[in-house]
GUDRENRO-883831 format. One record per atom (N, C-alpha, C): x, y, z. Coordinates in pm, whole numbers, plus 50000, padded with zeros to 5 digits. Atoms other than C-alpha are relative to their C-alpha. Layout:
! residues N
XYZ ...
***
This chain:
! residues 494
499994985550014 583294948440851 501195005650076 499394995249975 586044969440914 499665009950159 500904995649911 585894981841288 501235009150041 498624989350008 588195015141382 500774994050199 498865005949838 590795004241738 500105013050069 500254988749882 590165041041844 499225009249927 501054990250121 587505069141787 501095012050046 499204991250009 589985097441694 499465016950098 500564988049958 589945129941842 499485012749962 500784990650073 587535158141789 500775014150145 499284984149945 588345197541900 499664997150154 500844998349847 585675195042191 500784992050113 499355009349881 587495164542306 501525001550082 499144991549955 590615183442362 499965005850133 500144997449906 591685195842692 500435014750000 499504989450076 591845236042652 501675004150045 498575004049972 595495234342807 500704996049931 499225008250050 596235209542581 499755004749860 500625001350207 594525220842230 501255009449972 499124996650075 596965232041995 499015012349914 500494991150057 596585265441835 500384996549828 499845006150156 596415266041432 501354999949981 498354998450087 600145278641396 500164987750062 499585009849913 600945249741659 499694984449921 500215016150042 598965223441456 500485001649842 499565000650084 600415234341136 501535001650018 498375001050013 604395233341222 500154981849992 499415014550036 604555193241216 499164997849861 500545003550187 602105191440866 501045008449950 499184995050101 604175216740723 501324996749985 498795010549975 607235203540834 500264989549961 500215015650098 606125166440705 500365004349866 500394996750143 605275183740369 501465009349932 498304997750025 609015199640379 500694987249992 498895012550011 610855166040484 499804991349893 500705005050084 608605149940235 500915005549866 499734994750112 609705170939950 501405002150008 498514998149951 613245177440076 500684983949990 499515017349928 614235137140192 499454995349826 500745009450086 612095122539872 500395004049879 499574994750131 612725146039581 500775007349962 498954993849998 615435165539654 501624995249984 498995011849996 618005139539800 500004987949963 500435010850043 616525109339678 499884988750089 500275008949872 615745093440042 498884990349940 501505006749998 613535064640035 498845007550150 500734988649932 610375080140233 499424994050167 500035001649847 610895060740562 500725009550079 499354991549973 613355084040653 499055017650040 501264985250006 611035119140572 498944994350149 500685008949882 608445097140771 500515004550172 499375002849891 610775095141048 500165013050075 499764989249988 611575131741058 498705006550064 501454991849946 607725138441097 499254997550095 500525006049854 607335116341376 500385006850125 499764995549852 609985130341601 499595017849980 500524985849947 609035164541523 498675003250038 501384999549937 605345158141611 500344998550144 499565005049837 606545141741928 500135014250085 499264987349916 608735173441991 498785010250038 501244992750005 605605194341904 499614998350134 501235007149896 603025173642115 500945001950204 499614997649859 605695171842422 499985012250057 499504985549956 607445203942458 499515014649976 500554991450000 605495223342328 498325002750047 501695003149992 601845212142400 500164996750152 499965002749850 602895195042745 498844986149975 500825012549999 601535157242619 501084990950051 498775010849920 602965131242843 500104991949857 499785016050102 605015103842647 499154989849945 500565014250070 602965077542688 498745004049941 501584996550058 599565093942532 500674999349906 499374999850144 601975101442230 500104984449960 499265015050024 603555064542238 498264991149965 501455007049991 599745054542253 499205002249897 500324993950138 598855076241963 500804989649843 499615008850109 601785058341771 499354986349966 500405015649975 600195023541866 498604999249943 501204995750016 596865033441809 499705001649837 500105002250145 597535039041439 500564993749922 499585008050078 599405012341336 499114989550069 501485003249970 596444994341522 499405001949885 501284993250084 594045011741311 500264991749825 499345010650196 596464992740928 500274989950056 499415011749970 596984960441121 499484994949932 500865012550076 594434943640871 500815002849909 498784993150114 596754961340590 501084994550024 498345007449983 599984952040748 499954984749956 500075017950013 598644913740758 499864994049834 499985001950150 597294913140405 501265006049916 498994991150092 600264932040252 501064984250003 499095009749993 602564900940419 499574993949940 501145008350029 599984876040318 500375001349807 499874998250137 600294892639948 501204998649894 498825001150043 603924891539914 500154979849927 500125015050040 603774850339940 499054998749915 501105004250085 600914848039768 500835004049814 499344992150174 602834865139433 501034987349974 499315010250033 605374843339459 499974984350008 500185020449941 604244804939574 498795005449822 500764998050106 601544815739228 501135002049899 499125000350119 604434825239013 500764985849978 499035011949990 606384790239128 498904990949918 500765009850032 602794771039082 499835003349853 500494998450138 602504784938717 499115000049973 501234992949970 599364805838814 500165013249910 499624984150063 600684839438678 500824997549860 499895000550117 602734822938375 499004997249938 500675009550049 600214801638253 498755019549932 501334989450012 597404840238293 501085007449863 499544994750108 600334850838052 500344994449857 499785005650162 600964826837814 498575000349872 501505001350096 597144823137716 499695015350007 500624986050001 596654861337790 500345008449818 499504999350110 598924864837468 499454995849874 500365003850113 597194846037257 498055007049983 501714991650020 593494862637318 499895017149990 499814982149992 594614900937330 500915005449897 499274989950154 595834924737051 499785011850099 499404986449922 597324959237169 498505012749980 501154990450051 593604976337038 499184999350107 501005001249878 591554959637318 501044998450135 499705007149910 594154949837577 499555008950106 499964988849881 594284982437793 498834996950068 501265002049952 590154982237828 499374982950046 500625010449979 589834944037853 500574996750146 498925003049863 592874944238145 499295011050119 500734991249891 590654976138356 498504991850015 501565004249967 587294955838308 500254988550116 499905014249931 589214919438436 500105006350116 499594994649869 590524941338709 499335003750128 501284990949875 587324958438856 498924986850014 500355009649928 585774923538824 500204991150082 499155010349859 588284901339019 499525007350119 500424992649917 588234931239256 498955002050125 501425004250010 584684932439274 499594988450094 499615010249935 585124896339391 500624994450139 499455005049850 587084895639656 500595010550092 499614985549893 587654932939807 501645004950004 498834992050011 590984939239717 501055000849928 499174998550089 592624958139526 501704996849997 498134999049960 596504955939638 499974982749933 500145015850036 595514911939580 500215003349880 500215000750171 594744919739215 500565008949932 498864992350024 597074944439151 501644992349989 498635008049958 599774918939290 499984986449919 500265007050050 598314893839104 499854998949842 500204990850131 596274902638772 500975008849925 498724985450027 598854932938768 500464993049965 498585004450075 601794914838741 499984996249857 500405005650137 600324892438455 500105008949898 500474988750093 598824920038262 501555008749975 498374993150040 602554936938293 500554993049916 498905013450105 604014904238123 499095000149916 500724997750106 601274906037889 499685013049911 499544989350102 601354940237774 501195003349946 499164998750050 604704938937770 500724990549841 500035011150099 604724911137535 499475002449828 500224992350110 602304928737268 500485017149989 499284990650040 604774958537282 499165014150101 501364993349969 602264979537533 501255008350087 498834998949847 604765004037795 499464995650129 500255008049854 604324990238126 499145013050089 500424985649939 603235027738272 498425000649959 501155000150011 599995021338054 499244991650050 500505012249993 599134989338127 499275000050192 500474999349821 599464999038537 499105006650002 500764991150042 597375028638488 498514991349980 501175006850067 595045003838308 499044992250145 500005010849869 595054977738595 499535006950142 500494993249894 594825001138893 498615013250025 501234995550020 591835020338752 498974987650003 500895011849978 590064987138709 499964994350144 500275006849847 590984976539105 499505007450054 500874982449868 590035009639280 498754998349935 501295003150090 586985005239034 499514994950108 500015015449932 586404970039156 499615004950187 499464997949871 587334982539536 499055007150080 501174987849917 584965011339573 498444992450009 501655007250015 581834990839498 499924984250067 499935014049931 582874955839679 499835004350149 500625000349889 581004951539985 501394991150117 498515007349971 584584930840075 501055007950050 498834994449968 586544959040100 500125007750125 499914996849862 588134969140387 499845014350003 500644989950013 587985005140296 498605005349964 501414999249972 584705003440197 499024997650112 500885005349885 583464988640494 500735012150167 499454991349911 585895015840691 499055013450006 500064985150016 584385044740495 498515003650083 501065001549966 580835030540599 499885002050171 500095000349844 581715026140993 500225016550008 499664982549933 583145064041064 499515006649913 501444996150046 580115076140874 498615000850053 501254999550019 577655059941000 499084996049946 501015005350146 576305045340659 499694986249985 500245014750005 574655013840681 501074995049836 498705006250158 577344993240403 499275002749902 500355000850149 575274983440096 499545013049986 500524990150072 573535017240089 501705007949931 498974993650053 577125034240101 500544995249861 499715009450115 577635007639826 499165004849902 500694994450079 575265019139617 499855013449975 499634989950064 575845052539631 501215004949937 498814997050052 579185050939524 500094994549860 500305009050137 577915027139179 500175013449935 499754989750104 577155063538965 500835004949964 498684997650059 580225077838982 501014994749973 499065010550050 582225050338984 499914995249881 500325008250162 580365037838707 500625012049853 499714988150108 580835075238503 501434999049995 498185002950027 584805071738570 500484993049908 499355012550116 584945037138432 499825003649905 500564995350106 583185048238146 500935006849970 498964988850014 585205077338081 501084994349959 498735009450014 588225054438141 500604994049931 499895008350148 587385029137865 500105007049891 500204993550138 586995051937616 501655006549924 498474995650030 590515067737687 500894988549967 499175011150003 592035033537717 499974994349878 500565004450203 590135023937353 501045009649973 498804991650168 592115053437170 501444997350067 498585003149942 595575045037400 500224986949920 499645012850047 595425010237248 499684999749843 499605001950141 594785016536885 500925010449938 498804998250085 597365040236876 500994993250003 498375010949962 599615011837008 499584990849885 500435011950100 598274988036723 501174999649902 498835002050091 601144973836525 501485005950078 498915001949960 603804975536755 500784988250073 499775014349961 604204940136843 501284995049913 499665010450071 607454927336752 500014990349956 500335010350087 608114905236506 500724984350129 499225008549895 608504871936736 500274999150115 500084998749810 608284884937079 498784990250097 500865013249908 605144866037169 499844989249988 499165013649945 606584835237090 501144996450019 498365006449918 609804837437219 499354998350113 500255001249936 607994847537499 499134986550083 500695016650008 605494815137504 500654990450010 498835004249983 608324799237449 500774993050096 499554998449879 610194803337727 499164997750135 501195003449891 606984800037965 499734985549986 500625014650005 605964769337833 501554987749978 499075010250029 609424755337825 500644999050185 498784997149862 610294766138228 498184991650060 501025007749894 606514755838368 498954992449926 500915013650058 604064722838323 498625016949987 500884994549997 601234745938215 498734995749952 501125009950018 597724728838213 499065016350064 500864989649928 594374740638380 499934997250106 499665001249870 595614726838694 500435013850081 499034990349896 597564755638761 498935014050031 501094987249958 594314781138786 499264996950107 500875001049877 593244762639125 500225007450067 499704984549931 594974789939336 499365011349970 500884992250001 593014814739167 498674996150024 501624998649928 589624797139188 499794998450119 499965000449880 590204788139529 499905014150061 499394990549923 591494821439637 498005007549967 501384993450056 587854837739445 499104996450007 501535008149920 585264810739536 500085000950157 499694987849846 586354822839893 499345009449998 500434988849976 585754855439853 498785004149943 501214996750057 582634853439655 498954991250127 500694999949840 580934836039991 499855002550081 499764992649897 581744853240191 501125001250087 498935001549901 585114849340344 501035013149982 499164986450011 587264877640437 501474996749948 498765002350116 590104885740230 501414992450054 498845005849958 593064874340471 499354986650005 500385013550036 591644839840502 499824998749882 499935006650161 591094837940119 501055000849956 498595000650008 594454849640082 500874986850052 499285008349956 596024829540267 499564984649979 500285010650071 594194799740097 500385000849850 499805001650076 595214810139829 501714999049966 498825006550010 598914805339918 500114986750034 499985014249972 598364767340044 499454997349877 500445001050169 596814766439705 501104999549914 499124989850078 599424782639548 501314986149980 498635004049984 602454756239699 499264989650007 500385013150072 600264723339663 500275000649880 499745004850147 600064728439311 501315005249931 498125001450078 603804738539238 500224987150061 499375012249998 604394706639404 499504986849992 500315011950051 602094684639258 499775002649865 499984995650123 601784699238919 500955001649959 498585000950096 605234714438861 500834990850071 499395013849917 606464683339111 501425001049943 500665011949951 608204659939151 499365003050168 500424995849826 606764656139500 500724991350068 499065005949914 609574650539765 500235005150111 500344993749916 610274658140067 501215013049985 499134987150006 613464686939919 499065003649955 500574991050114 610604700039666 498875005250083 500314993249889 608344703039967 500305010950060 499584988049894 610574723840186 500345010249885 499254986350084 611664744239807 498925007850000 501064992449990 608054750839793 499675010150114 500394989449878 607674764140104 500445010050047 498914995650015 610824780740085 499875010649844 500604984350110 608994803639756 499835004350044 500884992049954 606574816439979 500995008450122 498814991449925 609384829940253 500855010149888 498754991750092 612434838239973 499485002849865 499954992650160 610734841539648 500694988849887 499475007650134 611504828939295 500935009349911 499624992250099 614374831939051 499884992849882 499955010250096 613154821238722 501094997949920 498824999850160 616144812638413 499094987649927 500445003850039 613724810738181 500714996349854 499224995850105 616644821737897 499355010449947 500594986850079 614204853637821 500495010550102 499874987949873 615574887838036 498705002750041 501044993350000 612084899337939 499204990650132 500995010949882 610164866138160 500674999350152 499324997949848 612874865738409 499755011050101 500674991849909 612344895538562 499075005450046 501435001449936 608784899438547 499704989250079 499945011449911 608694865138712 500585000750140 499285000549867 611444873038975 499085004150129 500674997049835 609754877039360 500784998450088 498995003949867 611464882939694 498884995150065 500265004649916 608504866239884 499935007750127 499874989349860 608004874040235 500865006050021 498684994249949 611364888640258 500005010549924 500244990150106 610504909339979 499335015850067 500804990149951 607764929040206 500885013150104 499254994849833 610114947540479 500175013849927 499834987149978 610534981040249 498615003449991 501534988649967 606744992140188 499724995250152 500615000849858 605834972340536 500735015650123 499354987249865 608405001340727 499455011849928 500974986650042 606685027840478 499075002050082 501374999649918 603375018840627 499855002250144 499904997749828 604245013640980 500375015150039 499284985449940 606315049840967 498415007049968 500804989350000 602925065440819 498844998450049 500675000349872 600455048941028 500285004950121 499654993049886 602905056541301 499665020750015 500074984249989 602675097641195 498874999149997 501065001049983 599145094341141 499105001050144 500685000549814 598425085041509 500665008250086 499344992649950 601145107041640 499025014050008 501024993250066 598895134241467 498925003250124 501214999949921 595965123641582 499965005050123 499724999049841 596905123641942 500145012050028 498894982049961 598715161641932 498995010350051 501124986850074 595505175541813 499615008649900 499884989850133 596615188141517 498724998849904 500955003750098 594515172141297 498725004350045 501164995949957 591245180941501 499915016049993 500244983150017 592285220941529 499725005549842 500244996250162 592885220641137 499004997749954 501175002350064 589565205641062 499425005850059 500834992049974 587815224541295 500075010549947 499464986050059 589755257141140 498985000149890 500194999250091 588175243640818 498585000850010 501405002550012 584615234940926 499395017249981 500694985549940 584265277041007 499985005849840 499434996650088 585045283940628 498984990149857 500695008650060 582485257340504 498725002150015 501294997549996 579305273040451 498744996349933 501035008450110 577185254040163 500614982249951 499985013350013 576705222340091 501214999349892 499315002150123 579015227739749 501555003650109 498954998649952 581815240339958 500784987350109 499655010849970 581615211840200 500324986449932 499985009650081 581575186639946 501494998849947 498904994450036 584685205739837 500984997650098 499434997749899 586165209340149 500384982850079 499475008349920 585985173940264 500604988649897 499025003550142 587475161439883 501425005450040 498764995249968 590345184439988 500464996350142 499385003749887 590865173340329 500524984449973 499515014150035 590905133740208 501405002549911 499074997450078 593155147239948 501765001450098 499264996549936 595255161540192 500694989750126 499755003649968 595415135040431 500654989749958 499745003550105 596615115140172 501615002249990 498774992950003 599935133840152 500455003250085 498984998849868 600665143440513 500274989250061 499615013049936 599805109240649 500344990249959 499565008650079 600425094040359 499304981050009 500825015849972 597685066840448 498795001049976 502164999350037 594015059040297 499604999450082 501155003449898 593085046740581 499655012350125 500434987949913 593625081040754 499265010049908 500494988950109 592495101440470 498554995050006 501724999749985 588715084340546 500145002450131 500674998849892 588915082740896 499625015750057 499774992049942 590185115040970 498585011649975 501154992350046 587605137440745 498724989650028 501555005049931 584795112740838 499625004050125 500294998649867 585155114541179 499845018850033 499964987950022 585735152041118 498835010249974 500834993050034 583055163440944 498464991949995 500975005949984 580455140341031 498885009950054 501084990049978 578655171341237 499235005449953 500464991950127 578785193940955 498714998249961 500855010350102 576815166740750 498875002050043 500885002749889 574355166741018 499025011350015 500744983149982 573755205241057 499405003749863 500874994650117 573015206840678 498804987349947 501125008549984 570685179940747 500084986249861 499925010950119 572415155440437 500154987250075 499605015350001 572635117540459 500914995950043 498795004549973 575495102040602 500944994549843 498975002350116 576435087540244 499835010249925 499644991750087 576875119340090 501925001550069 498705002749924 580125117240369 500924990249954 499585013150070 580695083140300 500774999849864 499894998650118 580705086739917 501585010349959 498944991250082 583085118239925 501754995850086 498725007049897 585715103740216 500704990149890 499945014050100 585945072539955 500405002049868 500054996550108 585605086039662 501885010549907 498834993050005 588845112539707 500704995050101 498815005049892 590785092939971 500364985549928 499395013250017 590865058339861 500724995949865 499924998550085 591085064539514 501365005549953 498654990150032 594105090639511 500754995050076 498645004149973 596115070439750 501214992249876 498795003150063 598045054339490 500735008549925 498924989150064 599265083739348 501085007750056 499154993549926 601115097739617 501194988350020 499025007249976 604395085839595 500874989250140 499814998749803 605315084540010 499484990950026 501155008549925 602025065840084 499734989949958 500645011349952 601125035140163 499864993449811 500255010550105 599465026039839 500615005349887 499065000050121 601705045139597 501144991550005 498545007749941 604755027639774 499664987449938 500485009649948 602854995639791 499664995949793 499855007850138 601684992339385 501075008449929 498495006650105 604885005239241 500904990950029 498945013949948 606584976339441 499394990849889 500935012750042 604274950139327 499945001349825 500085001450127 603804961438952 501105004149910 498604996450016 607534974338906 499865012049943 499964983250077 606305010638761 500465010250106 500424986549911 607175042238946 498535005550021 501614993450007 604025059839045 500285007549956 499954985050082 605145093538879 499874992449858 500105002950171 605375071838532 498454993850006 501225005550017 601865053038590 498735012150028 500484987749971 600405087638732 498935003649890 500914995150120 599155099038402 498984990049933 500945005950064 597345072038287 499644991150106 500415005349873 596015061638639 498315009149977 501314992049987 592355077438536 499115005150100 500955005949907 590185065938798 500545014150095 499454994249888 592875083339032 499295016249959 500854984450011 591585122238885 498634999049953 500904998550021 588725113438770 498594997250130 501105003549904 586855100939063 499615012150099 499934987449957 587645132039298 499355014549879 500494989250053 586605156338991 498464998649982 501375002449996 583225139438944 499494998250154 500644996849886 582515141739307 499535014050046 500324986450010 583275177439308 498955011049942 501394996150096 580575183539009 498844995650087 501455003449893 577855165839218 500375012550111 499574988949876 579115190739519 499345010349966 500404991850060 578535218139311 498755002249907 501454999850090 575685210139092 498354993650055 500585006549967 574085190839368 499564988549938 500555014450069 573465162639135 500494989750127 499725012249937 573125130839337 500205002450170 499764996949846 573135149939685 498644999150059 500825008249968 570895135339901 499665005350128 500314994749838 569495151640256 498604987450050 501015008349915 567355135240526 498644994749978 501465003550040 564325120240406 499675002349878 500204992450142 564635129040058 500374986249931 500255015450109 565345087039915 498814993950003 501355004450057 562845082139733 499544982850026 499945016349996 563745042339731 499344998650158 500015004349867 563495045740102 498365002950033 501364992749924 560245066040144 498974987949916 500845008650091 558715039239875 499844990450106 499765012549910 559875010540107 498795001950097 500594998749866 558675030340434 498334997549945 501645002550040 554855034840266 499624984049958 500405013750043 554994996540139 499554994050143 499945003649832 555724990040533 498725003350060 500954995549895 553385011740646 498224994849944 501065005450022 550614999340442 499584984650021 500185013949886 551334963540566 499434997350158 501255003649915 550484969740891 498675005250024 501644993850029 547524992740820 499384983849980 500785010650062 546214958740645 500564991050168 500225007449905 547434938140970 499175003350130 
***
């Protein structure tokens, strides 16, 4: 289970000397949300830079104007790249893993046969179902995004599909997958700074997740039979072709995946299955696509650092194939570190605690809070540009609230999760927009639109908010009160 490296700060915990007034805690967000838009879409900065801008002007904030010694700030920075160190590790972890699987002819092999079982009518909906079941499997989405994804890219691209749908397709099926795996590290985050024992939070997040998917497939059905009959003539066997002429492709080469997934279906946490699934990955490139020597040894090992360049003679296989490997990771890894780093900077100032308290005074019904803490995940999302602050922050935030209107902890749970984890990949800046347009080669503004999951999950939370459907207060689960009377009539009888 995901366990938080600091409990963030609340208003009360503020020193009144030190608390930041609202204008005070809104000049470094608004400022972010300038350099952001200025640095990113204006000049065309990559968004370490913006990042960078929002650090030292928090700093400046928090020092000179607040009167926070250095090192509480410097402690704040540490504190939240703390808080993504399981992220930072799996992200490295994921880079090798893409590539020692592309060398072993793990990811050709999911494309050569993917080609021959899929037509452009089912692919979209059959590529969001594989997605939310791998997922499902082993808790994470960014793995099967980096994985699955890629494939499914060389495979839609193959029956003529644009690559923008196909991601769309793929990253609605992992966040799927993601929200309902008892594996995932955000799930198991959203559950700790809640409060929510896991599986229940797990189970309340099944309905709407499930209404999304739904929803999802149906759009993805009419996206794929208007693509029907655009398969050039000969593309998916040049492509075949070329795969089966560059790697030995058997059913040897799918031990890296069952390895990596009979792991995670026992229980093993995802960086250890990962990372079995790169010793997986570089045995069987060098006993399958061999020979086995001691240069083909060190070339193998030497994927998982530098990456692969295939010359397969197709442009199309080559560059879906190409990987930089661990060396590959260093621009989203300084994304993440800069917006964990603002994140905790944040935290520390006070800002973030005056603005949510600002908001709690303004949150008077259950429909408004429901509202209110959809828009704060939303929001954290875009200033900190990190999921993992966009649950903590409104969990830890509005956990009181929850409390005073006497609801459940997973009505918290559910909506932290539901609009934070979900909508990070859409934000360009953050973490996981950065992170799967690396990995699946789309921009996020082109995969945006047909990223479902990403608006749909936040709008069906909002309807429960408002209609109360599915809102749940203290003593009001039925499942539970059934249980308690089964209990209680056991020991009556003992």
């Amino acid at each position: 289970m995901a366990t938080l490296s600091f409990e963030p700060l609340t208003y009360d915990d503020i020193p009144e000397d030190e608390r930041p007034s609202l204008m005070q805690a809104l000049v470094p967000v608004v400022g972010m949300l300038v350099f952001l838009s200025v640095g990113v879409i204006w000049l065309g900065l990559d968004p370490q830079l913006p990042l960078l801008w929002g650090i030292i002007l928090t700093g400046a904030v928090g020092r000179y104007w607040l009167g926070i010694p250095w090192s509480r700030l410097s402690e704040g920075i540490r504190d939240g790249i703390n808080m993504g160190m399981s992220a930072l590790l799996i992200l490295l972890v994921v880079y090798m893993l893409i590539s020692t699987w592309t060398a072993a002819g793990t990811i050709p092999a999911l494309i050569y046969y993917g080609l021959d079982f899929l037509s452009p009518a089912v692919f979209l909906p059959v590529a969001t179902l594989l997605s939310a079941i791998v997922t499902f499997a082993i808790g994470s989405s960014w793995t099967t995004a980096a994985t699955l994804g890629v494939a499914f890219i060389g495979i839609g691209s193959g029956l003529g599909m644009p690559n923008a749908m196909t991601a769309g397709a793929v990253l609605t099926g992992a966040y799927t997958g993601d929200k309902v795996s008892p594996f995932s590290d955000t799930t198991n985050l959203a559950a700790a700074v809640t409060n929510t024992e896991l599986l229940t939070h797990v189970r309340t997040m099944r309905v709407g997740t499930s209404i999304a998917l739904a929803i999802s497939l149906v759009a993805y059905t009419a996206l794929g039979l208007t693509a029907t009959g655009n398969i050039p003539a000969g593309r998916v066997a040049e492509i075949q072709t070329a795969l089966a002429g560059s790697y030995a492709l058997s059913p040897l080469v799918f031990a890296p995946l069952v390895v990596t997934f009979v792991l995670a279906l026992r229980g093993y946490p995802a960086l250890p299955s990962i990372i079995a699934g790169v010793v997986a990955g570089t045995l069987t490139q060098l006993f399958v696509q061999g020979p086995v020597a001691i240069d083909t040894f060190v070339g193998a090992w030497n994927v998982a650092f530098a990456g692969t360049e295939p010359a397969t003679g197709v442009e199309t296989v080559d560059s879906l194939l190409d990987s930089d490997g661990l060396l590959g990771s260093s621009w989203t890894m300084t994304v993440i570190i800069a917006s964990l780093s603002l994140g905790g900077i944040l935290e520390r100032t006070g800002c973030i605690a005056v603005i949510a308290h600002k908001l709690r005074v303004v949150l008077t019904s259950v429909a408004s809070l429901t509202v209110g803490t959809a828009a704060s995940s939303l929001a954290m999302n875009a200033i900190a540009a990190d999921q993992y602050m966009s649950i903590v922050v409104p969990g830890m935030s509005f956990r009181g609230l929850y409390d005073d209107f006497e609801l459940e902890s997973r009505n918290l749970s559910r909506a932290v999760e539901s609009a934070g984890t979900t909508t990070s990949a859409l934000i360009p800046w953050g973490t996981g927009g950065a992170y799967m347009a690396d990995v699946l080669g789309v921009p996020t503004l082109q995969y945006a639109p047909y990223y479902f999951l990403g608006f749909l999950s936040p709008v069906i939370l909002v309807v429960m908010g408002l209609t109360g459907w599915r809102i749940t207060k203290e003593g009001s689960d039925t499942q539970a009160g059934l249980r308690g009377a089964i209990a209680s009539f056991a020991d009556d009888d003992d």
